[in-house]
N, C-alpha and C positions, 0 to 999 in steps of 0.2 A: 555175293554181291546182290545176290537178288532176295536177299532173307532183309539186306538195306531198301530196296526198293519199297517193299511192301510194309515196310514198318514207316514209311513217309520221309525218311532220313534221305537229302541228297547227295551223291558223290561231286564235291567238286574237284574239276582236273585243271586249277588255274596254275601258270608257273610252268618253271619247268623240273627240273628234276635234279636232284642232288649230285647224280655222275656225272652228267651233262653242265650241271653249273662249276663244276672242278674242273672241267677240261677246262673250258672257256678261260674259267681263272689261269690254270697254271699254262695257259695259249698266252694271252695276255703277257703276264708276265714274263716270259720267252720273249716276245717283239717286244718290250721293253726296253728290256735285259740287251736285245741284242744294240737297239739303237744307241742306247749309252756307250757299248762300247764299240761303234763305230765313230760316235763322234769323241770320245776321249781319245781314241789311237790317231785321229786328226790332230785335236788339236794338245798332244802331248808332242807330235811330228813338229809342227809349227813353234812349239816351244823351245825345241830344242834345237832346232835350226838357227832360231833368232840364237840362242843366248849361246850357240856356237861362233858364229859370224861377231858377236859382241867380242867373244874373246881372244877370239884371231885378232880382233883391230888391238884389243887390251897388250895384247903380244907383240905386235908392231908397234905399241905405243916406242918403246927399246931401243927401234931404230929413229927415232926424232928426236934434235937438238934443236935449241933456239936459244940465239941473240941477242941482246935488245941494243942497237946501233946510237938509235936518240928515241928521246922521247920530252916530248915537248906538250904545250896546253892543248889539247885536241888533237893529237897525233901521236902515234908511236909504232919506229920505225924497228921492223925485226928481221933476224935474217933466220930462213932456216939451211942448219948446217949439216941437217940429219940425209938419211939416204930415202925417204920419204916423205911425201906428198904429204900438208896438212890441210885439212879439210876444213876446219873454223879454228875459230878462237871464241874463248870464253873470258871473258872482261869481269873482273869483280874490284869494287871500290873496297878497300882493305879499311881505312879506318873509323868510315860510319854505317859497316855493314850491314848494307844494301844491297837490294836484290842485283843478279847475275846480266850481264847484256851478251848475245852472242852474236858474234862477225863472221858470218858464213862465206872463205872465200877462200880459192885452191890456191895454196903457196907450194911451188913445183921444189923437188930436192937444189940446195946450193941455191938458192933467189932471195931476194929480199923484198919486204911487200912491205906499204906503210898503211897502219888501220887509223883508220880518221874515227874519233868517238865524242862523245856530247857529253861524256861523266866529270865528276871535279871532284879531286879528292886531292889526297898527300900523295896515295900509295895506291897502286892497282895492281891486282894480282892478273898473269896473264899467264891460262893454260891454256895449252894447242890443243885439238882434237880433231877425231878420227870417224869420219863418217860408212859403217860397214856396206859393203855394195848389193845390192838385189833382195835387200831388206827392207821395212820400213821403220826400223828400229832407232832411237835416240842419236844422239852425238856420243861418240865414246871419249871422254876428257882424259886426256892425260895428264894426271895430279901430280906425278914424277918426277915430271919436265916442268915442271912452271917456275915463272920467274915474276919476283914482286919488282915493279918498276915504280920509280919515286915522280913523281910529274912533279915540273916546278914553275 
């Protein structure tokens, strides 16, 4: 080092060091590594929660029947005769299919409910659906059970 000195050459010691810059990296990469998979095992948990709770209601769709009693120009009156509660309906105009309307409103097992609607067509298609609880998840339609009703 000192045969450098006196030849005029200087040492510079800028930086840090090749071990020392490896730790750092493969530290890094560790709390990385780890944060990813903390929050993928969240939100794998939350995924599978919802689309469990989705398919429980999907499984209950099985116990819902519906009737269509009358159905008249802005009304149609239905009964459900299932041993479950439905939680909306989904109103589709069948013959100039147009977008979906939904009537969110709790029809208890054996009751009859009349949905009041503003649509004009021939033919409405009318599926019940199932709202999962402690979720914040969709309406769950039950496509099974629907019934096309002819408005006249």
């Amino acid at each position: 080092m000192l045969k450098f000195i006196k030849r005029g050459l200087k040492i510079n010691k800028k930086g840090i060091s090749p071990l020392i810059a490896t730790i750092l990296l493969v530290g890094f990469v560790v709390v990385i590594g780890a944060l990813v998979i903390l929050w993928s095992r969240n939100f794998i948990t939350e995924k599978a929660e919802k689309e469990g709770a989705l398919a429980e209601k999907q499984l209950e769709c099985e116990n819902i029947g519906i009737d269509i009693k009358d159905a008249g120009s802005g009304f149609i009156t239905v009964e459900n005769n299932g041993n479950n509660k439905i939680d909306a309906f989904i109103l589709r105009v069948v013959s100039d299919g147009s977008g979906a309307t939904k009537v969110e409103s709790e029809v208890k097992p054996l009751s009859i409910y009349t949905i009041n609607h503003g649509l004009s067509g021939s033919k409405i298609d009318l599926i019940p659906a199932l709202k999962p609880e402690g979720t914040n998840a969709p309406l769950v339609p039950c496509s099974s059970k629907h019934k096309i009703v002819k408005i006249l």
